[in-house]
mmJSON file of the N, C-alpha and C atoms, coordinates in Angstrom:
{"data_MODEL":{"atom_site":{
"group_PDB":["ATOM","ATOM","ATOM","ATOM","ATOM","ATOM","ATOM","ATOM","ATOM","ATOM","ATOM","ATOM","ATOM","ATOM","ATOM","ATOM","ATOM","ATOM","ATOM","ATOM","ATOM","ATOM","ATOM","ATOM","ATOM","ATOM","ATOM","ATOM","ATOM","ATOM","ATOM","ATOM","ATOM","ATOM","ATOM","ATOM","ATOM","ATOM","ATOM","ATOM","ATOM","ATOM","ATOM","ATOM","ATOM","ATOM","ATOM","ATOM","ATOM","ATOM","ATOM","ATOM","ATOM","ATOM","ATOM","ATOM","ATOM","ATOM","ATOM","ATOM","ATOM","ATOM","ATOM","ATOM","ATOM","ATOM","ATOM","ATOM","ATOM","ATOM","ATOM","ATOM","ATOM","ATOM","ATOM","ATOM","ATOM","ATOM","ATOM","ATOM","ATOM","ATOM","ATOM","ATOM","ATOM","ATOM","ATOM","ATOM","ATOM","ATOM","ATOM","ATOM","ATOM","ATOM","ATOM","ATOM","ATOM","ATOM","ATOM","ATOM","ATOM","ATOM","ATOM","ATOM","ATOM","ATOM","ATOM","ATOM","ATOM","ATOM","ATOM","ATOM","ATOM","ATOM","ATOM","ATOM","ATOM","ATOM","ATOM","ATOM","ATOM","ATOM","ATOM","ATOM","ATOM","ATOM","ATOM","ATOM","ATOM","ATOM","ATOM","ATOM","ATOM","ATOM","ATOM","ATOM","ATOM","ATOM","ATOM","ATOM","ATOM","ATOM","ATOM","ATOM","ATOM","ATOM","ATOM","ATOM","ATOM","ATOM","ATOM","ATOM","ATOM","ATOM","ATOM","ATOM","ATOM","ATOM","ATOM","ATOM","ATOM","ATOM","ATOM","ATOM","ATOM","ATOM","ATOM","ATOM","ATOM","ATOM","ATOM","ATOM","ATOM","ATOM","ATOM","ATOM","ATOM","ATOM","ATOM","ATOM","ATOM","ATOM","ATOM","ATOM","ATOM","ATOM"],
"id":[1,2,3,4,5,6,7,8,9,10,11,12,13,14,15,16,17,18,19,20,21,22,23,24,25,26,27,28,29,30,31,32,33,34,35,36,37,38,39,40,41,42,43,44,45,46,47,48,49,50,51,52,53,54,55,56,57,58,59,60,61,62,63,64,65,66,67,68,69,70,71,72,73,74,75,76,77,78,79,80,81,82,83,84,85,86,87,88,89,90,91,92,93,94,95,96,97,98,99,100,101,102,103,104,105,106,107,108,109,110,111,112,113,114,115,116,117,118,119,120,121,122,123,124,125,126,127,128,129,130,131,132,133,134,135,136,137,138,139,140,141,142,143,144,145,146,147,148,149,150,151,152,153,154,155,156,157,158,159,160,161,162,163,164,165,166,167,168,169,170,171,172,173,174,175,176,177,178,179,180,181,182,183,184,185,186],
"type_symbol":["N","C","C","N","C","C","N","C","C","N","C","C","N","C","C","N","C","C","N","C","C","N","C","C","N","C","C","N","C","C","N","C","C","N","C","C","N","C","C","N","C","C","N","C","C","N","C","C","N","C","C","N","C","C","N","C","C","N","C","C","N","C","C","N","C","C","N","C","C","N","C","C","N","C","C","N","C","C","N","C","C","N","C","C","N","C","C","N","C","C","N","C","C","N","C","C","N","C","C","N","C","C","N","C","C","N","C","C","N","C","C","N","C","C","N","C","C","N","C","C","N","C","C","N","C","C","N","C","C","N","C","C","N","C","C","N","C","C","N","C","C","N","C","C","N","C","C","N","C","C","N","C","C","N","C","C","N","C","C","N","C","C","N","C","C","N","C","C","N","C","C","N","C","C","N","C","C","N","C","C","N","C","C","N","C","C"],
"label_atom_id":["N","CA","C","N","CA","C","N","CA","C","N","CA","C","N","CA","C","N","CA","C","N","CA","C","N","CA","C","N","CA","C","N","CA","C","N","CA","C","N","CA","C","N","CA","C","N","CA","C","N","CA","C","N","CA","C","N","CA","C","N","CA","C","N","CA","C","N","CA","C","N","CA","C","N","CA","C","N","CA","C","N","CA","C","N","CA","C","N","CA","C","N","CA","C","N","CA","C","N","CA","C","N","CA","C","N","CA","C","N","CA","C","N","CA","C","N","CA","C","N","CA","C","N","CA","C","N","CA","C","N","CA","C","N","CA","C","N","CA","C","N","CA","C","N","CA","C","N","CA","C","N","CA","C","N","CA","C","N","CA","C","N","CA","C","N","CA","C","N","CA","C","N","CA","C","N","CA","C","N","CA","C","N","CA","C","N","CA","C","N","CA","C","N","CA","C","N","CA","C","N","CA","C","N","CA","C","N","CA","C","N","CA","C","N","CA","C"],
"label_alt_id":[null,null,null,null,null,null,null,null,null,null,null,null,null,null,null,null,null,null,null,null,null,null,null,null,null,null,null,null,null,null,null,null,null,null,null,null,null,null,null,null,null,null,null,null,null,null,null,null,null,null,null,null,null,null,null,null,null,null,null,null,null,null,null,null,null,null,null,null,null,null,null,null,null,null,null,null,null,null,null,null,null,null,null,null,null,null,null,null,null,null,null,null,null,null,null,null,null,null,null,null,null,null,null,null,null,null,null,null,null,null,null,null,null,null,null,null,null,null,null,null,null,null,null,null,null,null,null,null,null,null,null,null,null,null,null,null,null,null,null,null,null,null,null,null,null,null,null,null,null,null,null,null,null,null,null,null,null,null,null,null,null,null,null,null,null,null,null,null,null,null,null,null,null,null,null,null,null,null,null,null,null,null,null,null,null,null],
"label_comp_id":["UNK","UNK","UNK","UNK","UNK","UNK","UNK","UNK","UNK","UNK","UNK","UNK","UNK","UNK","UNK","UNK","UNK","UNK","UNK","UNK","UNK","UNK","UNK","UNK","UNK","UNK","UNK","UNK","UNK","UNK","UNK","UNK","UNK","UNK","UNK","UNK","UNK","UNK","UNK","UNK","UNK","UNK","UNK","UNK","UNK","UNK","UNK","UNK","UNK","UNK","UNK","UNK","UNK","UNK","UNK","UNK","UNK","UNK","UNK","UNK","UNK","UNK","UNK","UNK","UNK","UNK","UNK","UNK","UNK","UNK","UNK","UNK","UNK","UNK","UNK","UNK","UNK","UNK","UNK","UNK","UNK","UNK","UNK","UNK","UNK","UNK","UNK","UNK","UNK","UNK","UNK","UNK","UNK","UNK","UNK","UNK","UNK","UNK","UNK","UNK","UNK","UNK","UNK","UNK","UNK","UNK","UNK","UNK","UNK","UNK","UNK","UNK","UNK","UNK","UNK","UNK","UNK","UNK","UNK","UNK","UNK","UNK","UNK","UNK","UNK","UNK","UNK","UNK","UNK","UNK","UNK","UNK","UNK","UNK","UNK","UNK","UNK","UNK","UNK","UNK","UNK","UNK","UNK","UNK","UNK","UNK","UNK","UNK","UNK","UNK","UNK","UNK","UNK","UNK","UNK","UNK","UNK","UNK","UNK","UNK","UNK","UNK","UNK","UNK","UNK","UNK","UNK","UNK","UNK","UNK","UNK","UNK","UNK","UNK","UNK","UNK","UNK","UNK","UNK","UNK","UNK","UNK","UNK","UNK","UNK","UNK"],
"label_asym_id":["A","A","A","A","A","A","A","A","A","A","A","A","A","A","A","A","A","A","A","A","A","A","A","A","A","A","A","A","A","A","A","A","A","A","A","A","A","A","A","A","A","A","A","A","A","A","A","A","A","A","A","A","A","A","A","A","A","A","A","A","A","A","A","A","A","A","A","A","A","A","A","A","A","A","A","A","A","A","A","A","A","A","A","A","A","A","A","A","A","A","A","A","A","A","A","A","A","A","A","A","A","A","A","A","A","A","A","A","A","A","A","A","A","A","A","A","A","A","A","A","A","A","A","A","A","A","A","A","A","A","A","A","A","A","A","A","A","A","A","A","A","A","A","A","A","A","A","A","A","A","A","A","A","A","A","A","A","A","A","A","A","A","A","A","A","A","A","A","A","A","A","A","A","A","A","A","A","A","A","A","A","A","A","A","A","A"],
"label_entity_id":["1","1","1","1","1","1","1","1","1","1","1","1","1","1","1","1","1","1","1","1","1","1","1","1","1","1","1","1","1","1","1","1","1","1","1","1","1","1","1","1","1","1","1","1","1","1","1","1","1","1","1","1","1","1","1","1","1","1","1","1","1","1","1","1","1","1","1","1","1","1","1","1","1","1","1","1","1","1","1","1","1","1","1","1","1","1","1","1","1","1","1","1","1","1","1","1","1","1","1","1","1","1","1","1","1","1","1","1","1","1","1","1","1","1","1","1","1","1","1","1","1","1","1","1","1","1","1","1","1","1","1","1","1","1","1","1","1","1","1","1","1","1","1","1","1","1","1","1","1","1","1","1","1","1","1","1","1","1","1","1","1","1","1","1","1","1","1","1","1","1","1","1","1","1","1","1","1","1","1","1","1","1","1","1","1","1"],
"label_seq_id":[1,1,1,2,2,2,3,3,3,4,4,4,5,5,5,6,6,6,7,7,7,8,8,8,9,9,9,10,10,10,11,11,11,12,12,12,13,13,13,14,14,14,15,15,15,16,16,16,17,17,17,18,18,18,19,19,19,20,20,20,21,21,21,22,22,22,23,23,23,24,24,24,25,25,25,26,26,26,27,27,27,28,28,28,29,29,29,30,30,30,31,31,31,32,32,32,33,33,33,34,34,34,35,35,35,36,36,36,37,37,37,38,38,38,39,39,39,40,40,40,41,41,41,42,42,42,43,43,43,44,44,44,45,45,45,46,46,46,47,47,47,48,48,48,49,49,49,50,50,50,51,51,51,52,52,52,53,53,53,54,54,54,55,55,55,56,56,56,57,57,57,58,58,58,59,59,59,60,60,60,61,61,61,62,62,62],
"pdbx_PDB_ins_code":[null,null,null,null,null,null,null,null,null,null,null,null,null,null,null,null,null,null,null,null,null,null,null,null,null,null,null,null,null,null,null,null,null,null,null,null,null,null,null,null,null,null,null,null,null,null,null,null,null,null,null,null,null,null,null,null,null,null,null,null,null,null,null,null,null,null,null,null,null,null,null,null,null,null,null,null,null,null,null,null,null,null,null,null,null,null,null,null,null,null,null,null,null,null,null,null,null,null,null,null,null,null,null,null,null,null,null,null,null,null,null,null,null,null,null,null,null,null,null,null,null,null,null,null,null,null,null,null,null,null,null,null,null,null,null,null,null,null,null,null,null,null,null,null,null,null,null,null,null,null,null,null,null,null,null,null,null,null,null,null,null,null,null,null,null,null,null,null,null,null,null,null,null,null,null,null,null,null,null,null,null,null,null,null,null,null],
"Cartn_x":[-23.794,-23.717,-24.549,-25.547,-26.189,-25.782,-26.221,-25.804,-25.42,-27.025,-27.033,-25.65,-25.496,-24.072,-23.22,-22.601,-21.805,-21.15,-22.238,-22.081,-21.606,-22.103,-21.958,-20.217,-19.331,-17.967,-17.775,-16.027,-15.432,-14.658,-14.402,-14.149,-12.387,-11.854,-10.638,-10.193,-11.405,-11.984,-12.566,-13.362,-13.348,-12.705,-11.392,-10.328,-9.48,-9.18,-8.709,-9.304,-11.201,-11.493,-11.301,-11.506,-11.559,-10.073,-9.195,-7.867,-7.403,-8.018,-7.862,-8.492,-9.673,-10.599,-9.426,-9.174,-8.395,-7.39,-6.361,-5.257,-5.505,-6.869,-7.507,-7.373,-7.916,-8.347,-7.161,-5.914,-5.09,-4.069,-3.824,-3.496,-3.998,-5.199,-6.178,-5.694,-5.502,-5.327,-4.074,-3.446,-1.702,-1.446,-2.039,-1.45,-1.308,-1.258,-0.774,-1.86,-2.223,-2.657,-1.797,-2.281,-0.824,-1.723,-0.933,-1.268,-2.623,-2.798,-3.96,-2.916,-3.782,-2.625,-4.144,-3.328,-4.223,-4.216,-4.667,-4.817,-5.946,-5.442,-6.471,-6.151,-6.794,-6.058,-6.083,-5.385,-4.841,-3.486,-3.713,-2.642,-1.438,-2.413,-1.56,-0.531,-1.213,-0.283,0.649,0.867,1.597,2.642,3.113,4.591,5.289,4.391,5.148,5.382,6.441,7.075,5.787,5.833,4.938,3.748,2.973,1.609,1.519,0.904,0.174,-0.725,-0.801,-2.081,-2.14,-3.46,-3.614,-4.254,-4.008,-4.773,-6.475,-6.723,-8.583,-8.909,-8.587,-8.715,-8.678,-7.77,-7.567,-8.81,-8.556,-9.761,-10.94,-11.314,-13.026,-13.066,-12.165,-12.124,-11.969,-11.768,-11.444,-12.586],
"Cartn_y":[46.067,45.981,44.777,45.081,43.911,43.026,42.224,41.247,42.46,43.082,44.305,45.003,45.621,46.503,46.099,44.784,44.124,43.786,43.303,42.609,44.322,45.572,46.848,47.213,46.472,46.856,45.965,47.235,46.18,44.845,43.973,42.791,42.998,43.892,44.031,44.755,45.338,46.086,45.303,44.392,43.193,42.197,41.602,40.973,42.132,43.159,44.141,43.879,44.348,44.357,43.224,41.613,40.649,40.45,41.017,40.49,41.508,42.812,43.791,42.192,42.002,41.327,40.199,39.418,38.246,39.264,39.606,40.182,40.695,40.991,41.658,40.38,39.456,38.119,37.188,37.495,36.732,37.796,39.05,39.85,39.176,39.544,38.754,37.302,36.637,35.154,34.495,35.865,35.33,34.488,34.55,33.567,34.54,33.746,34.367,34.542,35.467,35.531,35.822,35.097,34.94,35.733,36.415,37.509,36.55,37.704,36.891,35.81,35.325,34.116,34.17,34.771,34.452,32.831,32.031,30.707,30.524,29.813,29.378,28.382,28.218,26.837,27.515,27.975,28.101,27.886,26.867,26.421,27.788,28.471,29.892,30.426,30.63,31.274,30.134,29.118,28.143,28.633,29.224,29.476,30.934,31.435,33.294,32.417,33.415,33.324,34.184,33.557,34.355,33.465,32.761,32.409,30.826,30.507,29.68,29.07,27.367,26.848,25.475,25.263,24.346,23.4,22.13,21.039,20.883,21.02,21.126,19.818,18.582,17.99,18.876,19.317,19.975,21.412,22.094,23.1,22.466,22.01,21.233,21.027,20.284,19.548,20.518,21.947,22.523,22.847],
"Cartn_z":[-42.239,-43.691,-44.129,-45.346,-45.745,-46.538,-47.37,-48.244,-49.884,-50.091,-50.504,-51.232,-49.928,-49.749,-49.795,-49.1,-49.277,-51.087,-51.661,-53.052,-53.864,-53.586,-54.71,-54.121,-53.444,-53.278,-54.063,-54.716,-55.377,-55.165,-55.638,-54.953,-54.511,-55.242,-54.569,-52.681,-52.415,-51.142,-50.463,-51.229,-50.14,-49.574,-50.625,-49.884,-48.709,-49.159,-48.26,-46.737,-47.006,-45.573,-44.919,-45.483,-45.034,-44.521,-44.974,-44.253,-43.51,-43.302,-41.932,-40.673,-40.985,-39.997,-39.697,-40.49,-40.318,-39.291,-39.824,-39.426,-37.366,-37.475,-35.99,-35.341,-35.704,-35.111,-34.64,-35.721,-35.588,-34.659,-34.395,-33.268,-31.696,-31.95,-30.925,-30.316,-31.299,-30.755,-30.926,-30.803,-30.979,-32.272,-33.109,-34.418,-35.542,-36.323,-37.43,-39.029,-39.9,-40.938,-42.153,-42.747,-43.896,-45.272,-45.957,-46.773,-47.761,-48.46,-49.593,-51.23,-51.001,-52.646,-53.485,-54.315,-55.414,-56.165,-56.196,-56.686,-57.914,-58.954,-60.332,-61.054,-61.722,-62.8,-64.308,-64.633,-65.973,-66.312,-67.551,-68.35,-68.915,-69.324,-69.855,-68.979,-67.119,-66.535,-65.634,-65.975,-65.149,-65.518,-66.352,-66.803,-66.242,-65.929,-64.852,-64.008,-63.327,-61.859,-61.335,-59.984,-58.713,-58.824,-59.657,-60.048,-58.837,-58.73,-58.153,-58.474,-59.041,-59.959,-59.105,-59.219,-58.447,-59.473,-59.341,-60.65,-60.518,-61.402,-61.621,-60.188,-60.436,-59.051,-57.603,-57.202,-56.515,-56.245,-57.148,-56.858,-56.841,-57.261,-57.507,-56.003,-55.194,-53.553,-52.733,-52.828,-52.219,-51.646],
"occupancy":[1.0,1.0,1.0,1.0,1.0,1.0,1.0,1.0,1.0,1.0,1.0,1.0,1.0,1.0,1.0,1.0,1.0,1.0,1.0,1.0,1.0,1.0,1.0,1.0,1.0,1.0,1.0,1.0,1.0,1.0,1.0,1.0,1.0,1.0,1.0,1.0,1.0,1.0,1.0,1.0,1.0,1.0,1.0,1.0,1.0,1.0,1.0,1.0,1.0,1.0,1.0,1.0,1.0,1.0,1.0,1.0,1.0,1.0,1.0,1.0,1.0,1.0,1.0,1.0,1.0,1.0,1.0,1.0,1.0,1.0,1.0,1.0,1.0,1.0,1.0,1.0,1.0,1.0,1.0,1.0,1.0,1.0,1.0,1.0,1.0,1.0,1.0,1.0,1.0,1.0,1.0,1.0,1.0,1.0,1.0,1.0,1.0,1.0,1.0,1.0,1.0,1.0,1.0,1.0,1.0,1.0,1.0,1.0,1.0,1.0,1.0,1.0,1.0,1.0,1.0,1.0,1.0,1.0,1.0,1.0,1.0,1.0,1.0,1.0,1.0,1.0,1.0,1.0,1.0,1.0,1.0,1.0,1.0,1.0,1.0,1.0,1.0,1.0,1.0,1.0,1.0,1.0,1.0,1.0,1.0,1.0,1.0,1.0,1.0,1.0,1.0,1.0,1.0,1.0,1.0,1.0,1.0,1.0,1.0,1.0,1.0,1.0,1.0,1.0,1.0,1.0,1.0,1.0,1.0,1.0,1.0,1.0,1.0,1.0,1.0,1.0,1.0,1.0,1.0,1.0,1.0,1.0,1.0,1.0,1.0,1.0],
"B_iso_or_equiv":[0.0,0.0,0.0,0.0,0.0,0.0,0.0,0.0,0.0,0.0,0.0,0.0,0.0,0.0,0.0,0.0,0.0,0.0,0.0,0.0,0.0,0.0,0.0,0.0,0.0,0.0,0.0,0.0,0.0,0.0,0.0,0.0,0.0,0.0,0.0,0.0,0.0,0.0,0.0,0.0,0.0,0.0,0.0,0.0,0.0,0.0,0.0,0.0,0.0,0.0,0.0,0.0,0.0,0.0,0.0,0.0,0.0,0.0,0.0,0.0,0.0,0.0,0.0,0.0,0.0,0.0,0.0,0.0,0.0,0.0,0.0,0.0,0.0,0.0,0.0,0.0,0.0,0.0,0.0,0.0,0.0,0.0,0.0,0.0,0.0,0.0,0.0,0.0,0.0,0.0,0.0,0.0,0.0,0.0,0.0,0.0,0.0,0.0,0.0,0.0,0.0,0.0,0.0,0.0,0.0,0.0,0.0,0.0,0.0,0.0,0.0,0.0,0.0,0.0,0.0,0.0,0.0,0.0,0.0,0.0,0.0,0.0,0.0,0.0,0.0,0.0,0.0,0.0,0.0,0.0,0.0,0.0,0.0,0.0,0.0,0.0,0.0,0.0,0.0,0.0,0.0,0.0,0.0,0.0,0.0,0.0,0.0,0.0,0.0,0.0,0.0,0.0,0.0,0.0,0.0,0.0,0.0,0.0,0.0,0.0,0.0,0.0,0.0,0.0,0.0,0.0,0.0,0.0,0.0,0.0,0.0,0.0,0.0,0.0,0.0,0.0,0.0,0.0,0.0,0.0,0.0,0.0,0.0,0.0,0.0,0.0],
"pdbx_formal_charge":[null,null,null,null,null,null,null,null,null,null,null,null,null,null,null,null,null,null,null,null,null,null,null,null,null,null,null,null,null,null,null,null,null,null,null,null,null,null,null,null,null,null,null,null,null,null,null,null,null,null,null,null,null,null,null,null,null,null,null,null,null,null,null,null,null,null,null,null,null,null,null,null,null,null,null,null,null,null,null,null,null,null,null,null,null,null,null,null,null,null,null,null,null,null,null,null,null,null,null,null,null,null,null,null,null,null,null,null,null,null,null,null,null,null,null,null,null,null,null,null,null,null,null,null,null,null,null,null,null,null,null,null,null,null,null,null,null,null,null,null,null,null,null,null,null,null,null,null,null,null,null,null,null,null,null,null,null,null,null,null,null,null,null,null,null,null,null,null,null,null,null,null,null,null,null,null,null,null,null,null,null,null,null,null,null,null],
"auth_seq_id":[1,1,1,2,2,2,3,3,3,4,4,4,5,5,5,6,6,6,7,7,7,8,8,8,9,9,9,10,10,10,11,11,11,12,12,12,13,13,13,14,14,14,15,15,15,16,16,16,17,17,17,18,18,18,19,19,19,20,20,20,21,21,21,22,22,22,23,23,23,24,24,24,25,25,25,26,26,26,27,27,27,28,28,28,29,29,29,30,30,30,31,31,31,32,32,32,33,33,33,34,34,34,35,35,35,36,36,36,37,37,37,38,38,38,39,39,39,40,40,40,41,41,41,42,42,42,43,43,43,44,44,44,45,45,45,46,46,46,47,47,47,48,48,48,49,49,49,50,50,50,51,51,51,52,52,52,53,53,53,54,54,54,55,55,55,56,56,56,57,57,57,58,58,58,59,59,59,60,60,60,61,61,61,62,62,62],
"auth_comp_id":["UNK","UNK","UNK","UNK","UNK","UNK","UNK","UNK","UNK","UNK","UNK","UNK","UNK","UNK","UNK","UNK","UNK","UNK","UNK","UNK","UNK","UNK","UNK","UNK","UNK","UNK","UNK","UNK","UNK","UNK","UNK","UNK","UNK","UNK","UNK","UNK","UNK","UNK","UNK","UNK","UNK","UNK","UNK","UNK","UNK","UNK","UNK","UNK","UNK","UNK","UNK","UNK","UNK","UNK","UNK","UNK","UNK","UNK","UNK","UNK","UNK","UNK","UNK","UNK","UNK","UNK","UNK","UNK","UNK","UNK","UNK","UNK","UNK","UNK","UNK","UNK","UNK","UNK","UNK","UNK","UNK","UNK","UNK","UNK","UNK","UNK","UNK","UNK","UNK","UNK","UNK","UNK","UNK","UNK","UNK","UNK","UNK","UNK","UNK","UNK","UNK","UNK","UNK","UNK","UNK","UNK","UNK","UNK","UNK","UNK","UNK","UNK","UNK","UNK","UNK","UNK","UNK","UNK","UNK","UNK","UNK","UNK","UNK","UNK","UNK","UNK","UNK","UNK","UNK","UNK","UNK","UNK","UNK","UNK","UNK","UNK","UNK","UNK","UNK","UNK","UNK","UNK","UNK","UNK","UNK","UNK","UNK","UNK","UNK","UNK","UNK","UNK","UNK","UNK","UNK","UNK","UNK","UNK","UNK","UNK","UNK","UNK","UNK","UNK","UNK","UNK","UNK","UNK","UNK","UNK","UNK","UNK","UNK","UNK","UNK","UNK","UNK","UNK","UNK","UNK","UNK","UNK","UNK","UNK","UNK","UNK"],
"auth_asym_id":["A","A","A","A","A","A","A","A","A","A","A","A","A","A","A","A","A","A","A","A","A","A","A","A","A","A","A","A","A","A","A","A","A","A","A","A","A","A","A","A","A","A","A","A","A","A","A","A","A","A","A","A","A","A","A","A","A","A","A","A","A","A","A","A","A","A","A","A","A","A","A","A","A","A","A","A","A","A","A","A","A","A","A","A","A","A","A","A","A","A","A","A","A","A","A","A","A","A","A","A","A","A","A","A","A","A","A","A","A","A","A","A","A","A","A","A","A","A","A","A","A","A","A","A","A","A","A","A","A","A","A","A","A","A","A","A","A","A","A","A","A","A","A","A","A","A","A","A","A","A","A","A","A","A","A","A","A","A","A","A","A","A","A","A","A","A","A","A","A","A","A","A","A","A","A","A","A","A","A","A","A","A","A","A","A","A"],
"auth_atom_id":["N","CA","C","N","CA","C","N","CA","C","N","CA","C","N","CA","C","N","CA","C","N","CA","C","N","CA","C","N","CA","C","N","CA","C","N","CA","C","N","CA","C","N","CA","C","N","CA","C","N","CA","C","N","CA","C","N","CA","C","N","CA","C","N","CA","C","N","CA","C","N","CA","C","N","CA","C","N","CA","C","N","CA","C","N","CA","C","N","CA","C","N","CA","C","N","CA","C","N","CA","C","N","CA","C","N","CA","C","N","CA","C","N","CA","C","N","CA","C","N","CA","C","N","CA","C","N","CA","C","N","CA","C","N","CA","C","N","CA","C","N","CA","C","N","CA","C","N","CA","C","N","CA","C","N","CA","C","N","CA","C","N","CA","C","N","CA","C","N","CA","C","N","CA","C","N","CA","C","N","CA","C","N","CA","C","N","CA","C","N","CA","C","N","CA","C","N","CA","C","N","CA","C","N","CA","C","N","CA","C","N","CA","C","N","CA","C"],
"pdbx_PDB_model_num":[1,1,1,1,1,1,1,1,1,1,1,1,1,1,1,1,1,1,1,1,1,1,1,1,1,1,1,1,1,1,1,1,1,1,1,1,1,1,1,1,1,1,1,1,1,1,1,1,1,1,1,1,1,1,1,1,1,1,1,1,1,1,1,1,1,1,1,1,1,1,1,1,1,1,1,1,1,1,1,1,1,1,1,1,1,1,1,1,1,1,1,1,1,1,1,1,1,1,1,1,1,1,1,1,1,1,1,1,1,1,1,1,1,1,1,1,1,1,1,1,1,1,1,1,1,1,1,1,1,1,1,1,1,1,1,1,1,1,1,1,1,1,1,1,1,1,1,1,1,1,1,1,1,1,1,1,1,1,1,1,1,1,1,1,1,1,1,1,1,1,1,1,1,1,1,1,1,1,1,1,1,1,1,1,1,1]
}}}
């Protein structure tokens, strides 16, 4: 697969494939892959349950 092909999937099919791969790797090497987290910084959604925000410091370093 090229760069190409790669970029015309949707990006939800690409976390998918990327965490089949993870998931193989971590079979493979006896450890563990821990599901996908969605992470962002918005003020709006700090307030749902389930969300995950990380402080603009924080993402910028990441």
């Amino acid at each position: 697969m090229n760069l190409t092909t790669w970029n015309a999937i949707p990006l939800k099919d690409r976390f998918f494939v990327s965490y089949q791969i993870c998931k193989a790797i971590a079979k493979r090497t006896d450890s563990l892959a821990l599901p996908i987290t969605w992470v962002g910084y918005s003020e709006y959604h700090m307030g749902f349950k389930g969300t995950i925000t990380f402080s603009q410091d924080t993402l910028f370093g990441l």
